[in-house]
Each structure stands twice: as C-alpha cells, then as structure tokens.
C-alpha positions as CSV (number, residue, x, y, z in Angstrom):
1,X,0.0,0.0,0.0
2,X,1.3,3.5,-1.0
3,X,0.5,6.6,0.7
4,X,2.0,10.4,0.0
5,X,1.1,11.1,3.7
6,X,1.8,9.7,6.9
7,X,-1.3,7.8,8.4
8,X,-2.8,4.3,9.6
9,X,-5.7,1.9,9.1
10,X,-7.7,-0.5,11.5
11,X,-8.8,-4.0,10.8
12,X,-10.0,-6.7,12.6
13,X,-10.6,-10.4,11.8
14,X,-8.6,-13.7,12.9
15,X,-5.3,-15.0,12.5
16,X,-5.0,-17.1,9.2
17,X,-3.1,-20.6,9.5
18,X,-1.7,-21.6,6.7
19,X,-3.0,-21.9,3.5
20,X,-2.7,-22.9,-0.7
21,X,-1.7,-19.8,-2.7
22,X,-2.1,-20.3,-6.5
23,X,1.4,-18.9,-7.8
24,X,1.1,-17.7,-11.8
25,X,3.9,-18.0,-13.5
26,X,6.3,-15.1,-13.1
27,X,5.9,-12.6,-10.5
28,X,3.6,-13.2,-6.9
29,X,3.4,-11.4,-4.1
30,X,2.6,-13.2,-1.0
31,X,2.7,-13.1,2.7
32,X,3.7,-16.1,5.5
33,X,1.1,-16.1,8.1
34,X,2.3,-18.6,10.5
35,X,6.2,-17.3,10.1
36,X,6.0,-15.8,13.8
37,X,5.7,-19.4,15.3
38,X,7.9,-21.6,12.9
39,X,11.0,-20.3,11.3
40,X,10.9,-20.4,7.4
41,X,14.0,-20.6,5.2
42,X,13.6,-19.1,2.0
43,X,15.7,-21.8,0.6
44,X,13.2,-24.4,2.2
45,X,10.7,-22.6,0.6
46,X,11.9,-22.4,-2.7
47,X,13.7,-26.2,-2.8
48,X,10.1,-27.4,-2.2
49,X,8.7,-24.8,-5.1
50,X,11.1,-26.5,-7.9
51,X,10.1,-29.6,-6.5
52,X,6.3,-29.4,-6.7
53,X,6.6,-27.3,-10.1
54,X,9.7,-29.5,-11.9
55,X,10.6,-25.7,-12.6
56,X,13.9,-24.4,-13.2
57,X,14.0,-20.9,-11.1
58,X,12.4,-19.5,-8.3
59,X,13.1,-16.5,-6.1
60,X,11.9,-15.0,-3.3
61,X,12.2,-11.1,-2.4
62,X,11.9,-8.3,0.6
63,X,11.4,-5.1,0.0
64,X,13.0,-2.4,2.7
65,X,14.2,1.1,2.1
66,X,14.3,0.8,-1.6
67,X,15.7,-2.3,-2.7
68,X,15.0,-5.6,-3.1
69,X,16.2,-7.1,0.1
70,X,16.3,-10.4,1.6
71,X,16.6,-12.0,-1.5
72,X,17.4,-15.4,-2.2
73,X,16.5,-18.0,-5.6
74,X,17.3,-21.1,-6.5
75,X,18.3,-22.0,-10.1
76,X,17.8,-25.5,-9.9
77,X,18.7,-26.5,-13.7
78,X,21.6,-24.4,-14.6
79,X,23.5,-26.0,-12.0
80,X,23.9,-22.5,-9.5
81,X,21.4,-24.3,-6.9
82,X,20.4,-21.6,-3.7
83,X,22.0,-18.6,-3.5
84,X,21.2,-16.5,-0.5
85,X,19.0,-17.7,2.0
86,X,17.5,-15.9,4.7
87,X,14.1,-16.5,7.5
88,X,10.8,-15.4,6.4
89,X,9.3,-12.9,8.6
90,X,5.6,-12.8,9.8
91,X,3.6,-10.0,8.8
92,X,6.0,-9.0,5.6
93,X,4.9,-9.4,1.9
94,X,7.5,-10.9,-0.6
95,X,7.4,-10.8,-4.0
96,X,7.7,-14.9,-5.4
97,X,8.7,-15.7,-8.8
98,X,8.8,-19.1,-10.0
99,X,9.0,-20.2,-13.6
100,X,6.1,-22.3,-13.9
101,X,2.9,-22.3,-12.4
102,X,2.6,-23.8,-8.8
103,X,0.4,-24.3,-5.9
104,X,1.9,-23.7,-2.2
105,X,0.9,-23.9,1.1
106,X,2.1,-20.9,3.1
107,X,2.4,-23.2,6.7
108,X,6.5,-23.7,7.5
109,X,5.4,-27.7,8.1
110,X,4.3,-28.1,4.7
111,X,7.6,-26.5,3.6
112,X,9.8,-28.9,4.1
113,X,10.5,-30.9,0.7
C-alpha cells in the first residue's frame, strides 16, 4: 500500500493458519502467516517450489528502504542451486517468482520438501 502522507488503518478479523496460494507464473506477491511461530528458510521454501513445479528458477524477495532485500532463488537447472537464503518474517509481503505455475501452502510444516 502507498501513501503520500503519513497515516494508519484499522482492521479486525482472525489470524489465518496456513493456506494454498495459487502462484502464476512469473511474478507473486505473498505473505507467511504462521512465520511468527515456525521459522521459514527461504531456501526451504523455494527447494520445495522447484520440486512441486519441476521448474527451473524460483526467487523470493523483501522489500525495505528501496531495494530488493532479503533476497534469495534457486536456479535448480543451470547447475547454481540456492544462492542467498534468509528467514521469512511474519507479517511481511514478498514478491515470489517461480518459472512455472505452482500451488503452495504458506504453513513452514508443509515446507519442508
């Protein structure tokens, strides 16, 4: 959300466990709602991606301050493998790009490859 002034919003509702995102292919953005509780590693998360997907590349990104940071991705077929890893943060959007369409379940247990 983008705002030219300084300000917040209210909302109320319940604490969402885990669930199945629908990734497109190409660029996602998506949040970890049980990252508070379990610790995530990006590279978990993406090993598992190329797994499900028998894609090629995946990355996952931050975004703090103007840049793209954490970042990690995992180029599975050209022989790179993970670079950068780093734990997933509760309450923090990332931007997910995976080369072919996938479906993931945003719960650290189901994670793990």
């Amino acid at each position: 959300m983008y705002s030219d002034r300084a300000g917040s919003i209210g909302g109320s509702g319940q604490v969402v466990s885990g669930q199945a995102v629908s990734l497109s292919a190409g660029w996602n953005l998506v949040g970890f709602p049980d990252a508070g509780s379990t610790s995530i590693s990006a590279g978990t998360f993406l090993s598992g991606l190329l797994q499900q997907t028998s894609g090629c590349y995946a990355e996952i990104d931050g975004y703090k301050a103007g840049a793209y940071t954490p970042s990690a991705f995992d180029q599975g077929c050209g022989g790179l493998g993970l670079i950068g890893n780093f734990t997933v943060q509760a309450g923090q959007g990332y931007f997910v790009y995976t080369d072919r369409v996938g479906v993931r379940t945003l719960l650290a247990p189901a994670l793990s490859p």
